[in-house]
C-alpha positions, 0 to 999 in steps of 0.5 A, a space after each residue: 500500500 502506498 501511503 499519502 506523504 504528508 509533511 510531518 504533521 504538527 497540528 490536526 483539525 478532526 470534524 465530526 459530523 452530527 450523522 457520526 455522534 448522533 443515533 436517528 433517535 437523536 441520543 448520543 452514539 457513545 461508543 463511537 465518540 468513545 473510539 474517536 476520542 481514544 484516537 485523539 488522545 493517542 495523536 495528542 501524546 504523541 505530541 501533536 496539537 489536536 483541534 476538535 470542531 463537533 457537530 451534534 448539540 442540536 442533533 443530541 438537545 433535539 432529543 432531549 426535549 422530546 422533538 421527533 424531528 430536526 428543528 426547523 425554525 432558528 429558535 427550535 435550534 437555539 433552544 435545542 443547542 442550548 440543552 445540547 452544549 452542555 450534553 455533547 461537552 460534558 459527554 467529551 469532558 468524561 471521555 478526554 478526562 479518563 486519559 488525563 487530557 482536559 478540553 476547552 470549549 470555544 463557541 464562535 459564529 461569523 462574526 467572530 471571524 468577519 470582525 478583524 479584531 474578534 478574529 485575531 482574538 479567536 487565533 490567539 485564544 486557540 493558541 493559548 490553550 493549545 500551548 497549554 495542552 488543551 484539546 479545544 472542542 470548537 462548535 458554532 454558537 448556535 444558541 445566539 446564531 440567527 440567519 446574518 451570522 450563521 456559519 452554515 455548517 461546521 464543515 465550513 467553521 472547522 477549515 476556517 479553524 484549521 486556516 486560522 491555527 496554521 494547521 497542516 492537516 483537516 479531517 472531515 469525518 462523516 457517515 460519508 467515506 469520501 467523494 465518489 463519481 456517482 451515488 455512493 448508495 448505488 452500485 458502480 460509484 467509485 471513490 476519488 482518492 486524490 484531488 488536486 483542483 476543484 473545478 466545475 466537474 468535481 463540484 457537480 460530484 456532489 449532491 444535497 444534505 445527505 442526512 436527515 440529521 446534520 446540516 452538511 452534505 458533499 457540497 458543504 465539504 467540498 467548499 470547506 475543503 477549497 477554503 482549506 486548500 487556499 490555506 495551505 493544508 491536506 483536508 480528507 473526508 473519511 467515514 467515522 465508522 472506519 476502525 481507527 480512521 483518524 490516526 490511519 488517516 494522520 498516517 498517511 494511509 490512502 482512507 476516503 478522498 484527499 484534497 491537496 493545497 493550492 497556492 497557500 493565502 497569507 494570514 491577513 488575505 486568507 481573512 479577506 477571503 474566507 473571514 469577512 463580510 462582503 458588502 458590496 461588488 465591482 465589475 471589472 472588465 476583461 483587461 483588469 481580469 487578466 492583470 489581476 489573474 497574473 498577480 501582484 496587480 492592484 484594481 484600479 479606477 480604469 479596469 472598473 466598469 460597475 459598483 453595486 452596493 453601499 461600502 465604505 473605505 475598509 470594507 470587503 467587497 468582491 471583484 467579479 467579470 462581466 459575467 458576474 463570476 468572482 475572481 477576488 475579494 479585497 479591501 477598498 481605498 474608496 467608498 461607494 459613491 467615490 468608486 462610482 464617480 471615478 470608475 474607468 478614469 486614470 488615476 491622475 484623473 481622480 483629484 480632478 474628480 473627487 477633489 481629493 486622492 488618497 490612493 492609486 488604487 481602488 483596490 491594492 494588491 496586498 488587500 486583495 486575495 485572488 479566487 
């Protein structure tokens, strides 16, 4: 068997999906929460700095307060969260204990990640307990998160986790055991071992929510693992099910399918993709498209043909073609209304026109992270 040469892993992000810790009663599957932690205790003695991101507080509260069915409306989830944080943590706090490692919970939501300041503090948060030995158990805040702050789905907060701690490795696990080129539930669907580029076809792989209990699905975890990707780090989908699967996959053993890193994102541009809030968008025209795709360009007032939305200088907003396909976020130098009035000019243009020039550019280079 030819084995996945991963660098030598310092850091590993396990996500454990609701379908994989939760039975269709809603209870908690214990034995298999059980096994997984046994093998993140082992990684962590070896001296390896473990994350935990856990679905599963809505999935185990729903059962507990006596729904039949996955809540539906955001408060149904709030309340049922509320009753299963403290379940699912005190459920991790008892296994992790019986082999001496202790755990800290960390509750975050998008704002946590679009907001500069909550980001880095996030950061600096995981990397106090981790230099402490700790075993964050990191989980969406869903007791207070609403529609507008939403992460989505835990797969999406354990890679902008993994981005966040530099990690080098991100495991999904799932009731799913990889991406297959067809319906894993029909006979002759063949698993994808390796994946270097997500494009279009890849993509039209995966299909909708595959479980009844989590919020996820092959969509979710494709787009996690291309935030991943962009940050530098392996992210392979495995089945949780699977004997030993997190330390056979931290291995190198070829398990479920691998998703190899692209060119990785700085911290600061990684943040501009992935962490903040978009509040507007610039449609640029085919030139700015081929200088901005060669890299180290800024977005300048002449290549800016349309701006949509109410922004204001620092905020995110995203640079798409005439097709509206987004090719790049990033910071602006301008407002709205003075991206309005200066698009398309030269830049020696822009004192005549606004009465004043602050920047060259709409957009520099270092403020803007290429899709």
């Amino acid at each position: 068997m030819e084995y996945r040469k991963f660098n030598q892993i310092k850091r590993l992000v396990v996500k454990i999906g609701s379908s994989s810790l939760t039975y269709a009663t809603g209870k908690l599957n214990i034995e298999q929460m059980e096994k997984l932690v046994r093998q993140m205790v082992d990684l962590h003695n070896r001296g390896i700095k473990v994350l935990l991101v856990t679905s599963g507080a809505v999935g185990a509260g729903a059962g507990k307060i006596g729904l039949t069915k996955k809540p539906r409306t955001i408060p149904e989830k709030q309340a049922a969260a509320a009753v299963g944080q403290g379940m699912l943590l005190h459920m991790y706090e008892k296994f992790f204990a019986e082999y001496g490692v202790v755990v800290g919970q960390v509750l975050l939501t998008r704002e946590d990640f679009s907001d500069r300041r909550r980001f880095l503090n996030a950061r600096n948060t995981l990397q106090a307990l981790l230099e402490f030995n700790i075993i964050p158990v990191v989980n969406e805040n869903d007791t207070v998160a609403v529609d507008e702050i939403k992460l989505g789905d835990n797969d999406h907060l354990a890679a902008m986790v993994a981005g966040l701690v530099d990690a080098e490795l991100l495991i999904l696990l799932s009731d799913v055991g990889g991406l297959y080129d067809g319906d894993p539930r029909q006979p002759g669907a063949d698993l994808l071992s390796e994946i270097y580029e997500l494009n279009e076809e890849i993509e039209s792989l995966a299909g909708g929510a595959g479980s009844k209990v989590g919020t996820g699905g092959m969509v979710t975890k494709i787009q996690a693992a291309r935030i991943a990707m962009h940050s530098g780090l392996v992210t392979v989908i495995a089945r949780a099910s699977e004997n030993d699967i997190i330390r056979r996959v931290s291995a190198g053993e070829p398990l479920g399918t691998a998703f190899w890193p692209s060119a990785k994102l700085v911290q600061k541009k990684k943040w501009i993709a992935y962490g903040s809030t978009v509040c507007g968008r610039l449609c640029v025209d085919d030139g700015a498209v081929r200088a901005l795709q060669r890299g180290g360009k800024s977005l300048l007032p002449s290549g800016v043909t349309a701006v949509e939305g109410k922004f204001d200088v620092g905020n995110t907003v995203s640079v798409v073609n005439h097709d509206g396909r987004e090719i790049a976020r990033g910071i602006v130098n301008y407002c709205a209304a003075d991206v309005e009035k200066i698009k398309g000019c030269k830049t020696g243009e822009i004192v005549g026109i606004l009465g004043h020039k602050d920047y060259d550019e709409i957009i520099h280079c270092d403020n803007l992270a290429l899709e």
